[in-house]
GUNU-953150 format. One line per 5 residues: number of its first residue (from 1); for each residue x, y, z of C-alpha. Coordinates in nm, 4 decimals, always signed. Layout:
# residues N
NUM = X,Y,Z | ...
//
This chain:
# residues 482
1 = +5.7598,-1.0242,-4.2009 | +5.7040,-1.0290,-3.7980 | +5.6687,-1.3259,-3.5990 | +5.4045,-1.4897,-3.4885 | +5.3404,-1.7218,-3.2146
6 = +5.0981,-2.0677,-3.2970 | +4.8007,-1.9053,-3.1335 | +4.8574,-1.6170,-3.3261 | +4.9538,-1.7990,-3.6597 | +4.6234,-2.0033,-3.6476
11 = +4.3804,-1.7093,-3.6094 | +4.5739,-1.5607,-3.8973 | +4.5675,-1.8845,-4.1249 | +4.2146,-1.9034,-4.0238 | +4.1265,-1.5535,-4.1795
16 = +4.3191,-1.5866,-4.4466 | +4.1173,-1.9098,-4.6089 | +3.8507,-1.7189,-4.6235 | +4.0109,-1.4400,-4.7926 | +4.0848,-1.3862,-5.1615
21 = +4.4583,-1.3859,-5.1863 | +4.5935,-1.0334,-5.2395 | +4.9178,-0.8559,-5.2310 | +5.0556,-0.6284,-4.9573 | +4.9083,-0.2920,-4.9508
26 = +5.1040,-0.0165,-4.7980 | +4.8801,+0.3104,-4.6556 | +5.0509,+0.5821,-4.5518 | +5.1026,+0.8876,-4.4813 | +5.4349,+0.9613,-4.6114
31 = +5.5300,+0.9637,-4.9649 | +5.8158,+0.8155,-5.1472 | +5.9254,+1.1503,-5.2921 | +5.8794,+1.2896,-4.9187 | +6.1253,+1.0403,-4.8330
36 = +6.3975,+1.2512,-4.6352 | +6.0939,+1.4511,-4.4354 | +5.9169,+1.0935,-4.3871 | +6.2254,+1.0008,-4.2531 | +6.2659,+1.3067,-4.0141
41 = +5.8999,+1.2681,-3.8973 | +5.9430,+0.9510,-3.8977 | +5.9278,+0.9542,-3.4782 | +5.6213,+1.1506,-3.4775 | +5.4559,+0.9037,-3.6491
46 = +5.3216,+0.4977,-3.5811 | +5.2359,+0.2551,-3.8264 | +4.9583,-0.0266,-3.7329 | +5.0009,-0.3521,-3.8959 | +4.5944,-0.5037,-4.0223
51 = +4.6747,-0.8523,-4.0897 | +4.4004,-0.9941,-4.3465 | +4.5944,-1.3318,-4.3580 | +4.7949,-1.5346,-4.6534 | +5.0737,-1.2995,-4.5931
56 = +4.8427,-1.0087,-4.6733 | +4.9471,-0.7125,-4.4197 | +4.8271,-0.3178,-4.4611 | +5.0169,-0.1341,-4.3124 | +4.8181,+0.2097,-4.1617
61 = +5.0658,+0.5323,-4.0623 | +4.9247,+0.8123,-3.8811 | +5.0267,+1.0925,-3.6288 | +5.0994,+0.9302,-3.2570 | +4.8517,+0.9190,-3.0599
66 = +4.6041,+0.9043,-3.2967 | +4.2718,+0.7279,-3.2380 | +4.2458,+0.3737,-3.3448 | +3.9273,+0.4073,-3.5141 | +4.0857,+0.6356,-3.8467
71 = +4.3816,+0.3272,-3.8982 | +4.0882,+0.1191,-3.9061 | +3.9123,+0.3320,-4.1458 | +4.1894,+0.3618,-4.4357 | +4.2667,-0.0306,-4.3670
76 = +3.9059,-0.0857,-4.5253 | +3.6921,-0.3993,-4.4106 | +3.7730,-0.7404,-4.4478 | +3.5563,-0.9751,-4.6523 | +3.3505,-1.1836,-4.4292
81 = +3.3259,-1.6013,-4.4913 | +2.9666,-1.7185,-4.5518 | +2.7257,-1.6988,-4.2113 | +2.9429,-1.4407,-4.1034 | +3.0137,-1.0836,-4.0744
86 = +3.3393,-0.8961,-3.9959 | +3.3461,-0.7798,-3.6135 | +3.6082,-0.6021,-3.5086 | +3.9844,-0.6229,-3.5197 | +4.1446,-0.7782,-3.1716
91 = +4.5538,-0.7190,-3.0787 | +4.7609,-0.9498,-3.2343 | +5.0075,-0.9657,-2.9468 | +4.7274,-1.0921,-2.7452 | +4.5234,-1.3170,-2.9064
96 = +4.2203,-1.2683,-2.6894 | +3.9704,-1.1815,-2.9320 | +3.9304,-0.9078,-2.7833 | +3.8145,-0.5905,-2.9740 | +4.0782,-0.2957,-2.9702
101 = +3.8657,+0.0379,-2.8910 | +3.7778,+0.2646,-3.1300 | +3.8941,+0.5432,-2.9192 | +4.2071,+0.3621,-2.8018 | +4.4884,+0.5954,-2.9364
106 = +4.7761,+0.4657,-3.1107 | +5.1190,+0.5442,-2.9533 | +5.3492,+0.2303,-3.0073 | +5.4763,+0.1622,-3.3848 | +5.4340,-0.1506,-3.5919
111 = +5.0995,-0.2493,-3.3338 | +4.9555,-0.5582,-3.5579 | +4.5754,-0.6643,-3.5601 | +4.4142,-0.9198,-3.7010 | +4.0031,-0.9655,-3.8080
116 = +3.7627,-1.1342,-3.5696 | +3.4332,-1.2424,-3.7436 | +3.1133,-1.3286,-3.5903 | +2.7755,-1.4945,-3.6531 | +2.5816,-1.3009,-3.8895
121 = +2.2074,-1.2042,-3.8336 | +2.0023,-1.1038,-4.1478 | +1.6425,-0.9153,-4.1540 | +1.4629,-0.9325,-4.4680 | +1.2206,-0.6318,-4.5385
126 = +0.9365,-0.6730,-4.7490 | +0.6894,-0.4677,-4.8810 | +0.8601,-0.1742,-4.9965 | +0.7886,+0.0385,-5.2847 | +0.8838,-0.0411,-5.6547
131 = +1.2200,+0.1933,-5.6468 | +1.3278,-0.0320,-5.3443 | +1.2749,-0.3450,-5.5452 | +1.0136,-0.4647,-5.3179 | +1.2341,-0.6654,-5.0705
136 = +1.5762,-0.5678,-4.9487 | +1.8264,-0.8206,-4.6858 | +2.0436,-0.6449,-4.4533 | +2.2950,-0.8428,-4.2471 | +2.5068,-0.7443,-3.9576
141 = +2.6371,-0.8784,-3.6859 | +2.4236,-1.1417,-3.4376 | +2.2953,-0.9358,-3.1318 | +2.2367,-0.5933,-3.3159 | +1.8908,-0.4339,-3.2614
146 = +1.6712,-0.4372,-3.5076 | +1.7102,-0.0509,-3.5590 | +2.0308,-0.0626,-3.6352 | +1.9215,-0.2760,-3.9303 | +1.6441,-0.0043,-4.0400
151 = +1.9211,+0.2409,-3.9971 | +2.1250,+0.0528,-4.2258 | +1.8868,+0.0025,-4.4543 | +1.7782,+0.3840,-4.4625 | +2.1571,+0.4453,-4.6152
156 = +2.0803,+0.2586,-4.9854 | +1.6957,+0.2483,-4.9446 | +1.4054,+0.5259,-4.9942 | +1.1536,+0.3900,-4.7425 | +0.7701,+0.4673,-4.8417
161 = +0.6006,+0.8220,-4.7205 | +0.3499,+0.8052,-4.4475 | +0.0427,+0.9988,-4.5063 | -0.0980,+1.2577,-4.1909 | -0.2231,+1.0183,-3.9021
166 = +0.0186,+0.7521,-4.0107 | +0.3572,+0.6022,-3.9509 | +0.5749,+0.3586,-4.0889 | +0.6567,+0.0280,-3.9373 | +0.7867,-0.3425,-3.9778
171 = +0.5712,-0.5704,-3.8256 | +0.6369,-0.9526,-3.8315 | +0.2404,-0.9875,-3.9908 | +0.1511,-0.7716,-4.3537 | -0.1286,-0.6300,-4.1437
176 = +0.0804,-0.3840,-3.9331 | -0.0311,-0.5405,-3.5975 | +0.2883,-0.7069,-3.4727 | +0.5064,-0.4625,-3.5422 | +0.8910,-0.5198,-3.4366
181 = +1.0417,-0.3005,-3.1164 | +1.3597,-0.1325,-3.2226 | +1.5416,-0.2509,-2.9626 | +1.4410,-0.6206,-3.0219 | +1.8042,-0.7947,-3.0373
186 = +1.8127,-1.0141,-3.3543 | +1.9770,-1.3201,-3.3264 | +1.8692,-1.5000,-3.6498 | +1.7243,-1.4598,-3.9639 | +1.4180,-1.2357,-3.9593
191 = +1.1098,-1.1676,-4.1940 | +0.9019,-0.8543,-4.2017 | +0.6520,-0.6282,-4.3520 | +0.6274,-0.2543,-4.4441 | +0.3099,-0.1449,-4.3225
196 = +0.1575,+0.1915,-4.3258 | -0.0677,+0.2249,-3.9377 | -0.2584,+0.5268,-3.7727 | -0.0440,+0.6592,-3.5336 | -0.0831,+0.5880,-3.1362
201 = -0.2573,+0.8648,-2.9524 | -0.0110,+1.0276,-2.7176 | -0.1486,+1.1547,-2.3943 | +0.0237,+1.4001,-2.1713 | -0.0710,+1.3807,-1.8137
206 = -0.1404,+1.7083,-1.6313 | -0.1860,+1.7862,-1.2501 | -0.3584,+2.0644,-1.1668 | -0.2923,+2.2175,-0.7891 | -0.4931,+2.4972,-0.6247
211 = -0.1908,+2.5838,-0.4104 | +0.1739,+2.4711,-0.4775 | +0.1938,+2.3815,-0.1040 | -0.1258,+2.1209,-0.1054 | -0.0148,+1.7336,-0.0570
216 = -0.2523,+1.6405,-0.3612 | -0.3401,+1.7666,-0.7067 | -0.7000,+1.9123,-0.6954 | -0.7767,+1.7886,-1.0333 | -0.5395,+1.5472,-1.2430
221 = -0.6270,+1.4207,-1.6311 | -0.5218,+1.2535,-1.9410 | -0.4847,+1.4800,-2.2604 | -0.3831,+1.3988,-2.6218 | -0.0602,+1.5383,-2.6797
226 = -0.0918,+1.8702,-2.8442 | -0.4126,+1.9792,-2.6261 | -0.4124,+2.3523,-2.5551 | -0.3944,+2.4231,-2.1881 | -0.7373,+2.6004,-2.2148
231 = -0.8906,+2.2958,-2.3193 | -0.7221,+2.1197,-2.0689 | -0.8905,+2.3901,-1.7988 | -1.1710,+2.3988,-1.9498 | -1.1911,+1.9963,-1.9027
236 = -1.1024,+2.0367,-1.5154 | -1.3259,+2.3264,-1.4329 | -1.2531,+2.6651,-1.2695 | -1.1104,+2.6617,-0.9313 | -1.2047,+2.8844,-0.6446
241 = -1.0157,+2.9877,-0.3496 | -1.2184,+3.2313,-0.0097 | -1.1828,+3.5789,-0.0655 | -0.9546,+3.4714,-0.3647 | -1.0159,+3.5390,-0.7817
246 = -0.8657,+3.2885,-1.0221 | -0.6718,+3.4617,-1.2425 | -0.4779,+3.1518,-1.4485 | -0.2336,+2.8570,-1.4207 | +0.1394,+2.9088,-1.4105
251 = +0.3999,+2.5990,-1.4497 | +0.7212,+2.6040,-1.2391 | +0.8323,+2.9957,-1.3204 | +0.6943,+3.0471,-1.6223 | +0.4419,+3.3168,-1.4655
256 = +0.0638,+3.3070,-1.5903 | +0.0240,+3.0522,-1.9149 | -0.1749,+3.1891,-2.2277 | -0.4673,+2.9258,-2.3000 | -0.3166,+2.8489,-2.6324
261 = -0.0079,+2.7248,-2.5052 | -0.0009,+2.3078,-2.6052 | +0.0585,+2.0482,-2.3569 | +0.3153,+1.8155,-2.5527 | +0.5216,+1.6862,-2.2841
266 = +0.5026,+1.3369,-2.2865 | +0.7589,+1.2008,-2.0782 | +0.6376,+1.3222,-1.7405 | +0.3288,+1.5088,-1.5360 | +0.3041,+1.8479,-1.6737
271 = +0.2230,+2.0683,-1.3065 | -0.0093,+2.3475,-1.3123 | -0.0600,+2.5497,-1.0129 | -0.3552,+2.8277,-0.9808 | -0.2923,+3.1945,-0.9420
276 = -0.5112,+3.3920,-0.7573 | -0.5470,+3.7742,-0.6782 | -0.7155,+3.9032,-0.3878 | -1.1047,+3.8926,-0.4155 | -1.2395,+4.2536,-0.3725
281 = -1.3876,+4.2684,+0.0418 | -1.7689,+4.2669,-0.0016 | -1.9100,+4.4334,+0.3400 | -2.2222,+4.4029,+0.5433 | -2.3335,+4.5754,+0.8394
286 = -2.5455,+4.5287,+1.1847 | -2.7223,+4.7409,+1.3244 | -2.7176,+4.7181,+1.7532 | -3.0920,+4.9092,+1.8314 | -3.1682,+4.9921,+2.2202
291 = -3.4369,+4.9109,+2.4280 | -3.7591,+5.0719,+2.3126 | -3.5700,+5.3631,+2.0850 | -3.3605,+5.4827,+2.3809 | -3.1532,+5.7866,+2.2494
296 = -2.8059,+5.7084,+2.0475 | -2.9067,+5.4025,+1.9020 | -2.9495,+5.2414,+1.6978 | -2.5160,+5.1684,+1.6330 | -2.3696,+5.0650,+1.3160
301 = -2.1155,+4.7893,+1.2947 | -1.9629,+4.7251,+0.9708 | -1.6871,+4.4081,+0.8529 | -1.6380,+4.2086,+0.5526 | -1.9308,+3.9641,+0.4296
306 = -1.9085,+3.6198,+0.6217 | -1.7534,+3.7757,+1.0136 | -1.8475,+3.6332,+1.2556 | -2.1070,+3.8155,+1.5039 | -1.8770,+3.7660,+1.7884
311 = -1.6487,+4.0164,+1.5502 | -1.9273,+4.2667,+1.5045 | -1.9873,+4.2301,+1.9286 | -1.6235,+4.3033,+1.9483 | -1.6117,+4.6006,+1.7592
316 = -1.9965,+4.7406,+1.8817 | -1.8569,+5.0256,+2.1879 | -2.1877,+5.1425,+2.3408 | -2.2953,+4.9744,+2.6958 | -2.6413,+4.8117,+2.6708
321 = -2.8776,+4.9829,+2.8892 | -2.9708,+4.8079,+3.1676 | -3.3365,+4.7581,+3.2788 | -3.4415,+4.6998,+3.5989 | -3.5105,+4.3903,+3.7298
326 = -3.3729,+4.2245,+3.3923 | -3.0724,+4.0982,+3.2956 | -2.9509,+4.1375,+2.9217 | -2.8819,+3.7932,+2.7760 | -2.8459,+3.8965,+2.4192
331 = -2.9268,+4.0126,+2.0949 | -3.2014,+3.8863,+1.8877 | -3.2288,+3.9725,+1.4869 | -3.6502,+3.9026,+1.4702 | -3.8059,+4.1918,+1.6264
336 = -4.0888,+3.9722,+1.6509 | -3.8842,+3.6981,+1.9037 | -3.6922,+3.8999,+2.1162 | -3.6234,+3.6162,+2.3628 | -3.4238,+3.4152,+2.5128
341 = -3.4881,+3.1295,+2.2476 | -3.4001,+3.3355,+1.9187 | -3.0367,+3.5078,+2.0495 | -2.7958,+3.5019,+1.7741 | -2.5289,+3.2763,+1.8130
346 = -2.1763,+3.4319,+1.8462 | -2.0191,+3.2209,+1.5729 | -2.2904,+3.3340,+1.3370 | -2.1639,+3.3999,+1.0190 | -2.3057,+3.7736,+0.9020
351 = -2.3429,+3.7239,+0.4817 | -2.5894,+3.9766,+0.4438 | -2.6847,+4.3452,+0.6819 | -2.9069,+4.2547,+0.9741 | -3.0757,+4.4120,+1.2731
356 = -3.0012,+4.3109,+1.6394 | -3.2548,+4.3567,+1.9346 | -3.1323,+4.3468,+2.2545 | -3.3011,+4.0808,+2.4640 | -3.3659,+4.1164,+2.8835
361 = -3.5128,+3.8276,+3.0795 | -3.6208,+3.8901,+3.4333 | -3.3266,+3.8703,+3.6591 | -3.2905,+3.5439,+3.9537 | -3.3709,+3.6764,+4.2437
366 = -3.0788,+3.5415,+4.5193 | -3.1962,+3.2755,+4.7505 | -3.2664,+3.4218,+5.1279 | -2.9444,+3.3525,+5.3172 | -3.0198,+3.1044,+5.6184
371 = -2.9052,+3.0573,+5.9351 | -2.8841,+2.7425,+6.1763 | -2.9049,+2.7204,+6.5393 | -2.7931,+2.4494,+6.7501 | -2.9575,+2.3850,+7.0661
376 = -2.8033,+2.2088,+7.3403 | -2.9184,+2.1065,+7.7106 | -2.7149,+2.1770,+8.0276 | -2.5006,+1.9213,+8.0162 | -2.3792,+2.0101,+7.6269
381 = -2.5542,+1.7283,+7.4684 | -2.7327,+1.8965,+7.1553 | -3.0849,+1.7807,+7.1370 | -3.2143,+1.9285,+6.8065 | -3.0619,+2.2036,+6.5217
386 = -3.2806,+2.4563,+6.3833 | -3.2727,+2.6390,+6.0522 | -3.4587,+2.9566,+5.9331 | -3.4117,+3.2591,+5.6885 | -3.1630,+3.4915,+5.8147
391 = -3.3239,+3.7585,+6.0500 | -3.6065,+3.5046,+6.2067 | -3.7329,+3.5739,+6.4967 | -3.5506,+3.3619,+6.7506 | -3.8607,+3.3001,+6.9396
396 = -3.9799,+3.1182,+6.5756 | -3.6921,+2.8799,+6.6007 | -3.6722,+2.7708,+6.9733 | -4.0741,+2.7188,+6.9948 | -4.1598,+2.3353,+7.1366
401 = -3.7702,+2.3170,+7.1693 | -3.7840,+2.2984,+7.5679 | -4.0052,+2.0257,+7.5277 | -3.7354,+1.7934,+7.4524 | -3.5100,+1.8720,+7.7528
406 = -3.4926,+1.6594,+8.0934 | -3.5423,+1.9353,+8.3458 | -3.3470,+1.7755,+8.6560 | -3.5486,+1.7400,+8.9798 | -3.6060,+2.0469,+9.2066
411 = -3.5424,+2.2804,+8.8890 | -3.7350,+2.4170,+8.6195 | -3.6709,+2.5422,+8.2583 | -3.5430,+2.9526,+8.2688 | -3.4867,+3.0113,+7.9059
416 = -3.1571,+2.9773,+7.6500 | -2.8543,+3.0978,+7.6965 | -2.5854,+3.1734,+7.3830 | -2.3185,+2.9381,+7.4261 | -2.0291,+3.0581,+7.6786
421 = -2.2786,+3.3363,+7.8427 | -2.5110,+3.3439,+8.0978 | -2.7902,+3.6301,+7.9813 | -3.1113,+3.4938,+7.8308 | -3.2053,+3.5242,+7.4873
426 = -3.4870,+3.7477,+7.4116 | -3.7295,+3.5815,+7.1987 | -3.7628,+3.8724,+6.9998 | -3.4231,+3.8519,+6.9176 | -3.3714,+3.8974,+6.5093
431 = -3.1169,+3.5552,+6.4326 | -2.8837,+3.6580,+6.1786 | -2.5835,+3.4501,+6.2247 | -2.5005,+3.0913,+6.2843 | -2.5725,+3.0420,+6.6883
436 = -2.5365,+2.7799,+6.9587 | -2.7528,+2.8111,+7.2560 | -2.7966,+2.6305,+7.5852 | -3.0871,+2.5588,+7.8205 | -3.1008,+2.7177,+8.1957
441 = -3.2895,+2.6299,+8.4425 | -3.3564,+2.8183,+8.8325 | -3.4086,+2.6094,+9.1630 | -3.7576,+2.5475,+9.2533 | -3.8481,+2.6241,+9.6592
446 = -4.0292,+2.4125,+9.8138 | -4.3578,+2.6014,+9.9975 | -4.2782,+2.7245,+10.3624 | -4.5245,+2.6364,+10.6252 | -4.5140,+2.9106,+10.9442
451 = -4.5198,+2.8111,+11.2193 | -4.8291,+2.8030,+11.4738 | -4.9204,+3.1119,+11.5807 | -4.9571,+3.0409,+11.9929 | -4.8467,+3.1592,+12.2633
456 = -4.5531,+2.9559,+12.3062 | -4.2385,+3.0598,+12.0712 | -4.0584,+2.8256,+11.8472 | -3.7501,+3.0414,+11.8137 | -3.5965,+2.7612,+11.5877
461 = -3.8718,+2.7241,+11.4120 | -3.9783,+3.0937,+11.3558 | -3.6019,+3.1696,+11.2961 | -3.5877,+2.8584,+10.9957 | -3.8965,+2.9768,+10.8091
466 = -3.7567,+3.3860,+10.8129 | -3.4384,+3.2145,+10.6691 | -3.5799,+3.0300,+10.3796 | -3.8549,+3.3494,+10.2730 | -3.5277,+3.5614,+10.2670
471 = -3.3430,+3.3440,+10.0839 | -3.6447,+3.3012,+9.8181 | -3.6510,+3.6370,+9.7927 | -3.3210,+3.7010,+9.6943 | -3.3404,+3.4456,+9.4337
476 = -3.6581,+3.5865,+9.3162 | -3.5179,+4.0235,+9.3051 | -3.1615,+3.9203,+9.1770 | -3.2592,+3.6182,+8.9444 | -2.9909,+3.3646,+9.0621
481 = -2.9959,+3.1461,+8.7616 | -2.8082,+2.8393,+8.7441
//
């Protein structure tokens, strides 16, 4: 018999007092009257060593590399002590309680295990039908869920039929209401009830989009599981789309759904988006007229329903006769207010054939153009600025003007002169630009007394006054302005 160490020879003792005392079992592979071919496969095969304790070792033999789980199999189950259940079996060369895999495979020969029990958990069904005996206890292992003891239980134990509408469950009250999760971990001992209960609605959540690229759904509900889809649309309504038709909802490439088709997805949104087909173009048309049934007109402009009457301008290629002394402003569709206060706007949306009359107002006629004139005395001081139409009479804007000059002493006022000349301007004169004008004035002579006419000469005299006559003269026949 191997060796053990203490750690190893207590868990075994430990087992075995809890363990009827039984002979060694042998399980192999190999029989004795196979011995010389055992004996030649002998290498190809390993032999694990389930220690139940009391000297009671089964020995397993299978191919190498076999998975631990079918030694553990043939080796059978070891009886459990009282409160307990059998766990798994742990490595006796480790002694860590630690559970070998059931997938570890087995490549090293004469690999000894020994049984590691643990707290035992037991759920007690009531309830059940006669065949079942009413009540049934299944125990495993602390920590299982509790569907692993209804699975357990399914193996020796018909379980009542549920009717339609109802299900099956084992609540911790005989009423059905607190019925037990299956993946509630039991611990301890547990008591329930077999109770038949209506079955939970199931509702399937749907999102209906008008276009697969739009941020939100355009209509979103909660259906029972099983709905058709075309109660499901017919619950959300029929979209509709500009210039579109709704032709159906698709899911994600499954092309255009038939109605019928149930909505049983529970376990996320079910997506519908629409599909649409182009709408067929429904067209209306205005009609331009002229002014007061002026040959070629009226002209027919024709676009889909809803253009805009910009669009219908756009396309319209006749020029609008022109009127005189009126300015077109527009088109008009009474032909009872053709005015400037009923013109059709250009963002008008055309729905249905109109007419359009054109409108005229009476054209702005342009402000007279004016022109200034600046006059200034003889020094260049400017003593007043005039301003008239353009072509006044120059005459019209210097009147009273002179008034406001200082004529210096010994002269008197001659006229105006354009700035930089000397020649007078005629008062006649028709101003049609911008001007600048100064004053002139001509010496006044002082009167010339003649001398006595007696016998005796004044040469001086006589020759002074011939002098200053001349010299009037002159200034008088060749206007000597200053």
């Amino acid at each position: 018999m191997m060796g053990l160490n203490l750690r190893k020879l207590a868990a075994v003792v430990s087992a075995a007092a809890m363990l009827a005392v039984a002979g060694p079992v042998a399980v192999t592979t190999a029989n004795a009257a196979d011995a010389p071919a055992a004996v030649q496969t002998a290498a190809q095969h390993v032999t694990v060593q389930f220690n139940y304790g009391k000297g009671r070792i089964v020995p397993v033999t299978l191919d190498k590399g076999t998975a631990f789980s079918q030694f553990a199999a043939k080796a059978g189950t070891p009886a459990a002590p009282e409160g307990n259940v059998f766990g798994y079996w742990a490595d006796a060369s480790k002694l860590d309680d630690k559970p070998v895999a059931d997938a570890t495979p087995v490549n090293d020969t004469d690999f000894e295990v020994y049984p590691v029990f643990v707290k035992a958990a037991t759920v007690t069904f009531n309830g059940l039908d006669a065949a079942a005996g009413y009540t049934r206890e299944v125990t495993l292992k602390s920590g299982s869920r509790f569907s692993q003891f209804v699975d357990e239980l399914r193996k020796t134990t018909s379980l009542p039929a549920a009717p339609e509408g109802f299900e099956l469950v084992f609540s911790t009250d005989q009423d059905g209401k607190q019925p037990v999760a299956g993946d509630k971990v039991v611990t301890d001992g547990l008591n329930v009830f077999a109770a038949l209960v209506a079955k939970p609605v199931e509702k399937v959540k749907v999102d209906f989009y008008k276009q697969s690229a739009d941020p939100t759904p355009w209509k979103s509900l909660e259906v029972a599981k099983g709905t058709t889809l075309g109660e499901a649309a017919k619950q959300a309504g029929t979209p509709t789309r500009e210039g579109k038709v709704f032709v159906g909802w698709e899911g994600a490439g499954t092309g255009v759904l038939d109605p019928s088709t149930p909505l049983n997805d529970v376990t996320r949104k079910i997506v519908l988006t629409a599909v649409w087909k182009d709408a067929p173009v429904e067209q209306v048309t205005v009609t331009f007229h002229g002014k007061d049934g002026q040959p070629g007109w009226p002209a027919a402009v024709t676009l889909a329903k809803g253009s805009k009457f910009y669009e219908f301008q756009n396309k319209f290629d006749k020029t609008v006769p022109t009127v005189d002394g009126f300015d077109f402003v527009g088109w008009s569709k009474d032909i009872h207010n053709v005015d400037a206060d009923h013109l059709i706007d250009s963002l008008y949306e055309v729905t249905e054939s109109i007419d359009a009359f054109p409108v005229y107002v009476a054209a702005e006629q342009p402000a007279p153009a004016k022109v200034n004139v600046t006059f200034k005395d003889a020094n260049g001081n400017e003593i007043d600025h005039k301003e008239g139409d353009k072509g006044v009479l120059f005459a019209d804007l210097s009147a009273g003007v002179d008034s406001k000059l200082k004529v210096p002493e010994g002269k008197a006022f001659a006229g105006w002169a354009q700035e930089g000349t000397v020649a007078l301007v005629e008062g006649n004169l028709a101003v049609n630009e911008d001007m600048t004008v100064v004053a002139t004035y001509r010496t006044v002579s002082e009167p010339v007394t003649p001398p006595s006419w007696n016998w005796q000469w004044n040469w001086g005299k006589w020759f002074q006054f011939w002098h200053d006559w001349f010299n009037g003269f002159h200034q008088w026949a060749n206007g000597w302005w200053r």
